[in-house]
Residue, then its C-alpha position, 0 to 999 in steps of 0.5 A: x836164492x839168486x839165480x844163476x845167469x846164463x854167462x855162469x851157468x856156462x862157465x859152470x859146465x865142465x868140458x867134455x872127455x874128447x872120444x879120440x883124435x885126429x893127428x895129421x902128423x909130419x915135418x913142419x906141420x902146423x895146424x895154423x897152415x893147414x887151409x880149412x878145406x883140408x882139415x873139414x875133409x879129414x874130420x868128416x872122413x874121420x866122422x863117417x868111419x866112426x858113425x858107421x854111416x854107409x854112403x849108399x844108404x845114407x847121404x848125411x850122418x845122422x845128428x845123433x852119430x855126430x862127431x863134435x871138434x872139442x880143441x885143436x893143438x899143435x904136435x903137428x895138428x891134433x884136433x881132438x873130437x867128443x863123440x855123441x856116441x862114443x862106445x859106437x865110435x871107439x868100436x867102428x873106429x877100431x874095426x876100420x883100424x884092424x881091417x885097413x891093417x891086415x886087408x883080410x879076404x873075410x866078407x865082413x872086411x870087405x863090407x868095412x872097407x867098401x863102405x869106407x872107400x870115400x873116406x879113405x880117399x879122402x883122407x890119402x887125399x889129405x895125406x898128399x896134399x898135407x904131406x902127412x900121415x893122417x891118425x887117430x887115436x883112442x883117448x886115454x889108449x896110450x899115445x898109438x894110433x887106431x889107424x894111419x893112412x898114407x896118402x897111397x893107402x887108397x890105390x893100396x886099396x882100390x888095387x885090392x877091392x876093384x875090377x875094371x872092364x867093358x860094358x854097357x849100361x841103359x840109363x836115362x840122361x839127366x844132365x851132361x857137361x861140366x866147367x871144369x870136368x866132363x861129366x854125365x848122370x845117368x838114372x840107371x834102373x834098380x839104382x837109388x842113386x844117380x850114376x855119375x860118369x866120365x865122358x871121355x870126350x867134349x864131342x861126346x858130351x855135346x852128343x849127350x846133352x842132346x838127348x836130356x831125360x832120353x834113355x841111352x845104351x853108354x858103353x864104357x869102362x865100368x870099375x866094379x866092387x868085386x864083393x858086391x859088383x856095384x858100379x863104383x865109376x863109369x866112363x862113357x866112351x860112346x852111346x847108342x839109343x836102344x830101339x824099342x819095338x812093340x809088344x806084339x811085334x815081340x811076341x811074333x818074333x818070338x812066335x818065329x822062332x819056333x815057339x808056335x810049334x806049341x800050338x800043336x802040342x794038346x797037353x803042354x804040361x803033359x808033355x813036358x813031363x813025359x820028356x823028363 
């Protein structure tokens, strides 16, 4: 029996069903024009929706949730992707869609929305800049989209999740500057990830570089994600060092506060329940 070659072997495997895809849809709008950057930005926007994959606690899709480009095509640029987990996409998908639509105040929609703010920044990003709207759609679900996003789809939601005000947060510096943008890391206690901040100033950031992998008090402006309170940016306005004091020295200041009175007191616990 002859054996097949490679080269017929390949051409025997049939192409695969695309799982959805991805339209950028507007006037004049041609894949060929697109720079590549653009269109990498959208399809792994669109890959994290549909994985599921929560920045925080994942840094990379993982192989098995990948999302595969199938085929690019004009009707302004449609790049159609097969998914490895297509059930798992066409519903994560599907949810982004039915919240993105309705902002409901559920905490299940809050969950989606939060995981997926990098995404739709990135994809109202693309919109700006392609001059579009930015859909996907379920293959073999007519020709209407699961989702749009318009390039003020992300203020739309940041107005919605985020709480901005004052505070200060202890870190230590990891690094400070920036070529084109002043920017600090902060290694900040109970955080798995470095905090990326904003320095509202060049003299601040020479102040920052001078106290490299030293802990500091930054105050600054803090946007929160009111569901959860989790810093999502910070900008540092100025910084203190905080002075550490001894342990005994604490425990004296403590003592002079009126906590040596205790001494005198014969059964503490005693004592305490007699006053409830």
């Amino acid at each position: 029996m002859p054996k097949r070659s490679p080269q017929n072997t390949q051409r025997s495997r049939k192409k695969p069903l695309a799982t959805f895809e991805v339209r950028l849809v507007g006037p004049n709008v041609l894949p060929e024009e697109i720079p590549l950057h653009v269109v990498s930005d959208a399809l792994s926007a669109v890959q994290d929706i549909a994985s599921g994959r929560d920045p925080v606690e994942e840094q990379h899709v993982s192989p098995e949730k990948a999302i595969n480009l199938l085929d690019v095509c004009r009707g302004s640029a449609t790049y159609r992707c097969v998914a490895r987990m297509p059930q798992e996409a066409v519903t994560n998908l599907t949810r982004f869609g039915s919240v993105l639509s309705s902002l409901d105040d559920s905490p299940e929609a809050g969950d989606t929305l939060v995981t997926a703010l990098g995404p739709i920044e990135k994809l109202s990003t693309v919109a700006r800049l392609v001059g579009c709207q930015v859909q996907v759609a379920i293959t073999g679900q007519h020709r209407t989209p699961v989702f749009s996003v318009r390039e003020d789809d992300y203020q739309r939601v940041s107005d919605r999740l985020f709480v901005t005000g004052e505070t200060t947060i202890v870190g230590t510096v990891q690094r400070a500057g920036g070529a084109t943008e002043m920017k600090c890391l902060l290694r900040v206690p109970g955080r798995r990830r470095l905090l990326y901040c904003g320095v509202n100033s060049q003299q601040l950031v020479r102040r920052l570089g001078q106290h490299l992998y030293e802990e500091i008090a930054a105050m600054g402006t803090a946007k929160w994600i009111h569901r959860t309170w989790r810093i999502h940016a910070f900008t540092i306005n100025d910084f203190t060092q905080p002075r550490l004091g001894s342990v005994p020295e604490a425990i004296q200041e403590l003592r002079s506060a009126g906590l040596s009175a205790w001494d005198e007191v014969g059964d503490p616990e005693k004592y305490i329940r007699e006053l409830r």
